[in-house]
C-alpha positions in Angstrom: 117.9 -3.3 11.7 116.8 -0.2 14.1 113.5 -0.1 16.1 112.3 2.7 13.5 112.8 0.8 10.7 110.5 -2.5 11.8 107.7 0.0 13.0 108.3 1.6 9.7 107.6 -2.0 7.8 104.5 -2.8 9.9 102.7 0.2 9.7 101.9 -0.6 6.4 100.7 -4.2 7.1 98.5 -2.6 10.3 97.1 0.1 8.6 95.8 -2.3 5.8 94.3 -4.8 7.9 92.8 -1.8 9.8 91.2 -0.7 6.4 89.6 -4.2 5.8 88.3 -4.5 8.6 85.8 -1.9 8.7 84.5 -3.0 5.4 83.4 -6.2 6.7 82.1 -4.8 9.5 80.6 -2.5 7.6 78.6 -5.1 5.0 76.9 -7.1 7.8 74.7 -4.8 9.3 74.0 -3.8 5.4 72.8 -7.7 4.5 70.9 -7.6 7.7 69.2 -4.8 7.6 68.6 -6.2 3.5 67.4 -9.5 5.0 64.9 -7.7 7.3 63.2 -5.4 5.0 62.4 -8.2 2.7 60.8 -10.1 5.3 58.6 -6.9 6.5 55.8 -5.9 4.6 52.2 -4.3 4.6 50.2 -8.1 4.7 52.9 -9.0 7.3 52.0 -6.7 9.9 48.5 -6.9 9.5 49.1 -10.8 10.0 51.1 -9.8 13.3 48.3 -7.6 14.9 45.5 -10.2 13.7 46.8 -13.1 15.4 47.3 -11.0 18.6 43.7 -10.7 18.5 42.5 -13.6 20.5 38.9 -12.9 19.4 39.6 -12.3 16.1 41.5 -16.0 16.1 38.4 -17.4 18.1 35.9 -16.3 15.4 38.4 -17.2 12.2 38.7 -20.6 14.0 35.1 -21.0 14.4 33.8 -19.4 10.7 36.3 -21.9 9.3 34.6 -25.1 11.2 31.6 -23.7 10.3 32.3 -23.8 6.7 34.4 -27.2 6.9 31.0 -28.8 8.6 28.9 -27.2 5.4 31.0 -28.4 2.7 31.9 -31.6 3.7 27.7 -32.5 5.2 27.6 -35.3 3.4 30.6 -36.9 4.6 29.9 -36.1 8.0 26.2 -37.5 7.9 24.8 -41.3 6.7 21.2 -39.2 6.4 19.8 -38.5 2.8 18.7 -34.8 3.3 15.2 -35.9 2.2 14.8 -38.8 3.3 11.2 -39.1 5.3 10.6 -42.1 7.9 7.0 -40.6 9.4 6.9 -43.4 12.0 10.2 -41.6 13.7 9.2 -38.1 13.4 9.4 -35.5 16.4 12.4 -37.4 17.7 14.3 -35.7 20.3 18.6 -35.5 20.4 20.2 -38.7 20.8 23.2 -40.0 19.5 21.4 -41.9 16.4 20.2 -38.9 15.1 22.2 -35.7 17.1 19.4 -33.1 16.9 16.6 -35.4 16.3 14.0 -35.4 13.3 11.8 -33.1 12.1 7.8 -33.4 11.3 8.4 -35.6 8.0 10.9 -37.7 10.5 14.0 -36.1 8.5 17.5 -36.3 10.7 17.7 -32.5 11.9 21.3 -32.8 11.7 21.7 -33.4 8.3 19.0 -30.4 7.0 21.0 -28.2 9.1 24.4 -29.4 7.8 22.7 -29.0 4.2 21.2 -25.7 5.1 24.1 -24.6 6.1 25.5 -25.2 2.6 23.1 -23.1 1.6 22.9 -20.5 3.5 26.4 -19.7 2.9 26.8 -20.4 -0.7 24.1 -17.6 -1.1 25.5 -15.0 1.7 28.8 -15.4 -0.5 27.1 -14.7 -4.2 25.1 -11.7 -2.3 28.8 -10.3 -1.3 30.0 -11.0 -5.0 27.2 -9.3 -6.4 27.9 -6.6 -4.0 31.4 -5.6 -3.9 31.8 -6.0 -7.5 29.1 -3.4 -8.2 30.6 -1.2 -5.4 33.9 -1.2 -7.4 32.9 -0.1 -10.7 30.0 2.0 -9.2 32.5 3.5 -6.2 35.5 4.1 -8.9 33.8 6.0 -11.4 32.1 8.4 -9.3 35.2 8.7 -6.6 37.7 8.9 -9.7 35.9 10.7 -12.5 33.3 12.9 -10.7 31.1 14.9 -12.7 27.7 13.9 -13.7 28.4 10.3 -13.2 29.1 10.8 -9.7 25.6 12.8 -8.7 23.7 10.3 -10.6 25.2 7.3 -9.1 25.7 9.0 -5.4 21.7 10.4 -5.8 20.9 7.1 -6.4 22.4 5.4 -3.4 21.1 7.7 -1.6 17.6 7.3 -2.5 18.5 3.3 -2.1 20.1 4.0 1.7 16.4 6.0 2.8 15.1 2.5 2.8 16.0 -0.4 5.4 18.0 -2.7 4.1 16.0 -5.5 5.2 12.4 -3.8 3.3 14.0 -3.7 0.2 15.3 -7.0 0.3 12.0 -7.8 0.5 10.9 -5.6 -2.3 13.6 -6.9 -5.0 12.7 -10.6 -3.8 9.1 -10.2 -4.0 9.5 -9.0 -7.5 12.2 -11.8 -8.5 10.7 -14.6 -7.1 12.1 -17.2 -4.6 15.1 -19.5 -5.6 18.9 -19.1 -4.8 19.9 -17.0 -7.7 17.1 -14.7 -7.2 17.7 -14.1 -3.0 21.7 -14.0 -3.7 20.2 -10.9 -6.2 18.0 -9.2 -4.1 20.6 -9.1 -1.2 23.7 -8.4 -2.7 21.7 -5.3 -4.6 20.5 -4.2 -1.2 24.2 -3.9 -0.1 25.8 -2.1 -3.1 24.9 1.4 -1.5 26.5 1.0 1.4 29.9 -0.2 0.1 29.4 2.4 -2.6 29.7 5.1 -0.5 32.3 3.6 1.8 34.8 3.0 -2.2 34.0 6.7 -2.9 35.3 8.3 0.5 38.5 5.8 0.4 39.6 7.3 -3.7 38.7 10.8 -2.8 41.0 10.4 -0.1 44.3 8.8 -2.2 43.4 10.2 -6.0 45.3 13.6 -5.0 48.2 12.2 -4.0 51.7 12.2 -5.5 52.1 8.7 -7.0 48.5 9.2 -8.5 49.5 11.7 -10.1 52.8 10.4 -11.0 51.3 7.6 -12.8 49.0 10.1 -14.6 51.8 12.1 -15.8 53.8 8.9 -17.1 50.6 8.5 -19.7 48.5 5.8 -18.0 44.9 6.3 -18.5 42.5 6.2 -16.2 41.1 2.6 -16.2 45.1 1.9 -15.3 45.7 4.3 -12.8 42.5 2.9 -10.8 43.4 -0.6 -10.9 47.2 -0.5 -10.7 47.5 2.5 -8.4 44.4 3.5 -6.3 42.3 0.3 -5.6 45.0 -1.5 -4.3 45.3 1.2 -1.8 41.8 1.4 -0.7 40.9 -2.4 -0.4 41.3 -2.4 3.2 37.7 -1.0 4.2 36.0 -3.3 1.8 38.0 -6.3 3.5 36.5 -5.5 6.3 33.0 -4.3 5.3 32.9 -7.7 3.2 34.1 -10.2 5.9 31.7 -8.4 8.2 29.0 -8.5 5.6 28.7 -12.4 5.6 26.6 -12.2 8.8 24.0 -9.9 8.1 23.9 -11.4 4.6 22.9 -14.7 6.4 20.5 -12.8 8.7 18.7 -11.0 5.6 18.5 -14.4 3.7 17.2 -16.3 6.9 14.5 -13.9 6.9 13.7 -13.8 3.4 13.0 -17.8 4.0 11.4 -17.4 7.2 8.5 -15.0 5.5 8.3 -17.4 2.2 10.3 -15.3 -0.2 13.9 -16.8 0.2 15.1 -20.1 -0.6 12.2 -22.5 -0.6 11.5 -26.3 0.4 12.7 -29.1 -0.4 16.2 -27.0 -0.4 17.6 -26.9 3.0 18.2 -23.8 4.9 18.5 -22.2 7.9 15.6 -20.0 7.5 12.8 -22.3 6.0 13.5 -24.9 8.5 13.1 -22.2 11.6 9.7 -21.5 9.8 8.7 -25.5 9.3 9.3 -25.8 13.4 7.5 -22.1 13.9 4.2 -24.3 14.1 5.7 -26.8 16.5 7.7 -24.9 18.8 6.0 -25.6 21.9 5.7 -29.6 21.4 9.3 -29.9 19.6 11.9 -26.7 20.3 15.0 -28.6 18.3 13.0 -27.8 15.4 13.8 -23.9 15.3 16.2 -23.9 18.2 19.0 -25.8 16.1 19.0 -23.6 13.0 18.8 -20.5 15.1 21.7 -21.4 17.0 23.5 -21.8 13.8 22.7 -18.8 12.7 24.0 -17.0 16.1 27.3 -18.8 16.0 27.8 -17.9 12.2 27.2 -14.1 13.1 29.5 -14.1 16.1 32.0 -15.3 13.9 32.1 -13.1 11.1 31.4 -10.7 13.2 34.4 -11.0 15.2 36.4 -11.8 12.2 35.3 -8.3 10.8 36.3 -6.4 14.1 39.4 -8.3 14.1 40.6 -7.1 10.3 39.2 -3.3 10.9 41.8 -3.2 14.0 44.8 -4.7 12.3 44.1 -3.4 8.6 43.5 0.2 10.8 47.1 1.9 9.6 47.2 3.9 13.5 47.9 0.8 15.3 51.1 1.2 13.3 54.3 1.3 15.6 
């Protein structure tokens, strides 16, 4: 057999394993890139740039002890809440009781555990209250306009030319004190805000193409705003809500502290600053303790807050 006649029998058999191999070259990179796009996603990145955050991980780390050491008080102390032992009142910190006792010779650290409790369990029905009435409120006059929208955006802004704080004080006053009632009075006194902050978000993504996509397809409206546009403009109220904790703490604390909040015997924050108001020069743990519980809840939630707004913020993007 000639030289041209065995190049002429291999060509075949080189040109076909050249073809394959291209193919399988070709279907890796495919699977990878596959395999990589199912791993990235919106609630990935913003998981990414939050944990990057070293404050942001600081105050998650600390609002999550904070609300481990609430739920679990009576675990954590052998104290009844209300127990009274008047021949050890006014003690100072030691390791029997860790922040001492109180006028009625209560354990301090057990009132402020139970305080804690609730303090937050109120600060959270406030920010139900809240964001749930900024949805419907902030949807219907974003989405539908018209005479909805002036009366409800009229009305928040007639709510918004009083301090927060004063009309808190207003809708407690005429409620009365109790937990239901100050969860009530807060959370209405933060609708306005969050009412607002839902409007500008579905102004801003109602125009656009896969809004009106799903419009087109038949979906009414009640459909197209939960499916399609509040999904897309949860991120501010995320933030606005984690960051809303705090001052919901602060505003209930004071309602306490001026005798509208929650009231004695229930523990809390506020109403035990005020029972050691009157005996804060012979005993400071009294209002010091409580205080500094309040602090280290608002530095938390506060950084917590700061923390989502930069990594839920869609121009850190890369």
């Amino acid at each position: 057999m000639s030289i041209t006649e065995k190049e002429k029998k291999k060509a075949p058999h080189k040109g076909g394993h050249a073809h394959k191999h291209p193919d399988r070259g070709a279907r890796k990179p495919e699977k990878e890139h596959k395999h990589r796009a199912r791993k990235h996603s919106q609630w990935g990145d913003v998981w990414f740039r939050l944990r990057r955050n070293k404050l942001a991980i600081i105050g998650m780390s600390l609002a999550l002890i904070l609300v481990l050491l609430a739920v679990f008080a009576p675990v954590l102390t052998p104290y009844d809440e209300a127990a009274q032992d008047i021949q050890n009142r006014f003690q100072m910190p030691s390791w029997q009781h860790l922040m001492g006792t109180d006028n009625f010779g209560r354990d301090l650290f057990t009132r402020v555990l139970y305080g804690g409790r609730t303090s937050l369990l109120v600060a959270c029905l406030a920010l139900i209250v809240s964001i749930a009435a900024a949805i419907v409120l902030g949807a219907v006059a974003g989405y539908y306009g018209g005479w909805a929208e002036t009366i409800i955006m009229r009305a928040t802004d007639m709510v918004q030319a009083v301090p927060p704080m004063l009309f808190a004080v207003t809708v407690s006053a005429a409620l009365g004190p109790g937990i239901w009632p100050t969860a009530l009075a807060v959370g209405i006194s933060g609708v306005a805000p969050n009412v607002r902050l839902l409007r500008g978000q579905i102004l801003a993504v109602r125009s656009q193409e896969y809004v009106e996509a799903a419009v087109a397809t038949g979906s009414n409206g009640v459909a197209v705003m939960f499916k399609q546009i509040l999904p897309n403009v949860l991120s501010p109220l995320i933030v606005s809500a984690s960051m809303g904790i705090g001052g919901n703490i602060t505003a209930i604390s004071g309602l306490s502290f001026i005798g509208l909040g929650v009231q004695p015997p229930i523990s809390e924050w506020g109403n035990i600053m005020t029972n050691g108001l009157d005996y804060i020069r012979q005993f400071w743990p009294l209002a010091v303790f409580p205080g500094i519980m309040i602090m280290l809840t608002l530095f938390a939630f506060n950084c917590t807050g700061d923390g989502l707004r930069d990594a839920l913020d869609p121009k850190l993007k890369q």
